[in-house]
C-alpha positions as CSV (number, residue, x, y, z in Angstrom):
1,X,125.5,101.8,95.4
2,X,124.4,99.0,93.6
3,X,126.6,99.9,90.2
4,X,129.3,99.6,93.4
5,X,128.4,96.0,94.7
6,X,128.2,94.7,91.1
7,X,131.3,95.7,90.3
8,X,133.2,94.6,93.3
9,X,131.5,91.4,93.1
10,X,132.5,90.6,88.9
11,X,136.4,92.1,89.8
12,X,136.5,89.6,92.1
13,X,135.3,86.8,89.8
14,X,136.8,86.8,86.4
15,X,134.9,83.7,85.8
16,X,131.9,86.1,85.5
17,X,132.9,88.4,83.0
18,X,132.9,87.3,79.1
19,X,136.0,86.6,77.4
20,X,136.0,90.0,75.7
21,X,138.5,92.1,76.3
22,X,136.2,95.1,75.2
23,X,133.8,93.8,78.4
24,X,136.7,94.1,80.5
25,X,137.7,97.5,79.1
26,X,134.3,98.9,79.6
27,X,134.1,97.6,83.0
28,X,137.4,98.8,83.7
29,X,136.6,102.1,82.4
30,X,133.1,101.8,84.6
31,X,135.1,101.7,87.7
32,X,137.4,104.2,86.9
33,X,134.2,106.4,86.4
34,X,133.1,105.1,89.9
35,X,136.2,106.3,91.5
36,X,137.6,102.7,92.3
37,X,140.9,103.1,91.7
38,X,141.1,99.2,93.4
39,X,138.7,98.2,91.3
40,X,140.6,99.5,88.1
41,X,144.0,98.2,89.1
42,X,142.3,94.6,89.8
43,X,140.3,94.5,86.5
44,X,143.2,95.7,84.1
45,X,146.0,93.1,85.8
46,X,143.1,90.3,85.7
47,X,142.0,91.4,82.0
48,X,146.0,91.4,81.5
49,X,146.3,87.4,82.6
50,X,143.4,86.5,80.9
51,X,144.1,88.1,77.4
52,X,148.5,87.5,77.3
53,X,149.9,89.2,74.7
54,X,147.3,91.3,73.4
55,X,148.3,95.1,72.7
56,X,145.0,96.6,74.0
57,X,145.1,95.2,77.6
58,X,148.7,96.1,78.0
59,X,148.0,99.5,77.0
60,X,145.3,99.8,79.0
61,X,147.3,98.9,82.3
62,X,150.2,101.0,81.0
63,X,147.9,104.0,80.8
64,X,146.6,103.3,84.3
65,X,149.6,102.9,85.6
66,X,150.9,106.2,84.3
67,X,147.9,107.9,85.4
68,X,148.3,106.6,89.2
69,X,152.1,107.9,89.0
70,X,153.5,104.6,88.3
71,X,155.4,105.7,85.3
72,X,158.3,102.8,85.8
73,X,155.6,100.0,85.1
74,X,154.2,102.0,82.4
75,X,157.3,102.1,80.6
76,X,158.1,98.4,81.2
77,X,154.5,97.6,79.8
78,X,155.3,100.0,76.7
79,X,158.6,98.6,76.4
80,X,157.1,95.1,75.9
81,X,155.0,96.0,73.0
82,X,157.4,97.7,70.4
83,X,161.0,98.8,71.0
84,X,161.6,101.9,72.6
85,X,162.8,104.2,69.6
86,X,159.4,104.0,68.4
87,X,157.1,105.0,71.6
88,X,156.7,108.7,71.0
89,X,158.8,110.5,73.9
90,X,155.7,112.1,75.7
91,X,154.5,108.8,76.0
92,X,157.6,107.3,78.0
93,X,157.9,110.3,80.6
């Protein structure tokens, strides 16, 4: 229950959480283990703002995304990254 507060509480301040996007990962990857799918989606798109342009949070929301069924985001995040001929085909279904 506690893990559960604390994590609520710093996904809904990203002035609380280092600017380190391996933090934000582990957190992310915290509330995934938690089962707060909310949490996950709100930590990735923040972690996403707050580190533009880096490969490892868009990946990280593309492979949320896909996970949750939203396979038409993931592919516009992966599309962003590198042009489509190289994403491996598994990847992009």
């Amino acid at each position: 229950v506690a893990a559960r507060e604390l994590l609520h509480g710093l996904s809904g301040d990203p002035d609380a959480l280092p600017r380190d996007l391996d933090a934000w990962l582990g957190l992310a990857g915290l509330a995934k283990a938690l089962r707060e799918s909310e949490v996950v989606d709100r930590l990735l798109v923040q972690m996403r703002a707050i580190f533009p342009g880096d490969p490892k949070a868009d990946l990280a929301l593309a492979a949320w995304r896909r996970e949750q069924g939203d396979r038409a985001t993931a592919r516009s995040l992966l599309s962003g990254l590198r042009p489509e001929r190289t994403v491996r085909e598994e990847v992009r279904r």
